[in-house]
C-alpha positions in Angstrom: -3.3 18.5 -1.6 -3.3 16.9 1.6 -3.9 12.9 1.5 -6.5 11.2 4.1 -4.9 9.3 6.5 -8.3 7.0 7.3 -9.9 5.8 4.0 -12.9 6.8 6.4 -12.3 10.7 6.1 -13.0 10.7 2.6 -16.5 9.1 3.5 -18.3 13.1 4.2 -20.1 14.7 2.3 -17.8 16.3 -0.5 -15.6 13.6 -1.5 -14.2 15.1 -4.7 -11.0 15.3 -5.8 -9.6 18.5 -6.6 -7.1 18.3 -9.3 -3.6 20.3 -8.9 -3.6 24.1 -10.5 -0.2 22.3 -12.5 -1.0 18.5 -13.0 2.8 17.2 -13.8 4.3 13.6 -13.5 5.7 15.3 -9.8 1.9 15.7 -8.5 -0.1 12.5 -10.3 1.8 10.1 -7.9 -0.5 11.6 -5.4 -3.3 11.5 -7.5 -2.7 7.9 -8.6 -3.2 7.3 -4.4 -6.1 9.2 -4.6 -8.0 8.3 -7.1 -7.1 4.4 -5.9 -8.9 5.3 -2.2 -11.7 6.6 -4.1 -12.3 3.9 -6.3 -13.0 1.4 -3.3 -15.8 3.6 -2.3 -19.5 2.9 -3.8 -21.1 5.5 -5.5 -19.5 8.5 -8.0 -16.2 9.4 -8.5 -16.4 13.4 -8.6 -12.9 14.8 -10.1 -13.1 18.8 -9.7 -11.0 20.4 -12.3 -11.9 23.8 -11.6 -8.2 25.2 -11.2 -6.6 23.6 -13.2 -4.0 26.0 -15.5 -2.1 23.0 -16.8 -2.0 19.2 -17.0 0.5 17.0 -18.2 0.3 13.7 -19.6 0.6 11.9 -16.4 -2.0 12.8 -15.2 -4.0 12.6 -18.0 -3.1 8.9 -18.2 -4.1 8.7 -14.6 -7.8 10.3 -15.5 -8.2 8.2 -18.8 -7.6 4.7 -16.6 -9.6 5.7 -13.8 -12.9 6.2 -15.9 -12.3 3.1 -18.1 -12.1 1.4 -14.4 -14.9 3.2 -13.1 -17.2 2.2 -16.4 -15.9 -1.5 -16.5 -17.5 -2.0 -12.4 -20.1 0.3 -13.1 -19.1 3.1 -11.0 -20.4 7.2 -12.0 -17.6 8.7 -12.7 -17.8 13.0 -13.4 -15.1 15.9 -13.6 -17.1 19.0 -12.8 -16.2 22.5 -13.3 -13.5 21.8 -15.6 -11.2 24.7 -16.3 -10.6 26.3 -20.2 -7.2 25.2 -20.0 -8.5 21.7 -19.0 -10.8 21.3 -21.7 -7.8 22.8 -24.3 -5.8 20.2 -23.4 -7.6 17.1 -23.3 -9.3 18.1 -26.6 -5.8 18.8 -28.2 -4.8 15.5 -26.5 -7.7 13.5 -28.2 -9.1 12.4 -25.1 -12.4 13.9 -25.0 -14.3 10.4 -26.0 -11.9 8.8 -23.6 -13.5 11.4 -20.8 -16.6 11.5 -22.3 -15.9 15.5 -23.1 -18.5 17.4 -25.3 -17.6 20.3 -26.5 -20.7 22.0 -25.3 -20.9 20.6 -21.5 -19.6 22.0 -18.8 -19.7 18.8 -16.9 -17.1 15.4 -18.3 -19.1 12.2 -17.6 
């Protein structure tokens, strides 16, 4: 996934982040750099997990710390869409109270 250049691209109107089809310690680097660009903007934090096929614990880590972050300065944070093999794997992970993960919504808040 290609990384803005100018903080000021991410400012239109769909400033999600798509997460990687494979989320492995490889690809979270990028997302770390991500997610940090999108933190310094106001308003929600949209994570789009709609792809996803597999994600490791990298990445994972990365997604736990950003919400905690997001919730301590009171920023929305959401992943929308996520995948069935999302949802397996942060429920088998134990991480569905750390990502706010129901098992009947579609949307992780």
């Amino acid at each position: 996934m290609p990384l803005p250049s100018d903080p000021a691209e991410m400012a239109g109107e769909d400033r999600s982040l798509r997460l990687p089809v494979h989320g492995s310690t490889v690809t979270a680097e990028d997302l770390r750099v991500r997610l940090v660009l999108a933190a310094d903007f106001d308003g929600e934090m949209v994570i789009d997990a709609d792809e996803v096929e597999s994600v490791g614990q990298a990445v994972l880590q990365l997604l736990v710390a950003a919400k905690a972050e997001a919730d301590q300065n009171g920023q929305a944070f959401a992943i929308i869409n996520p995948s069935a093999a999302f949802v397996d794997r942060v429920n088998a992970c134990r991480l569905a109270d750390a990502l706010g993960l129901s098992a009947h919504e579609e949307t992780i808040q």
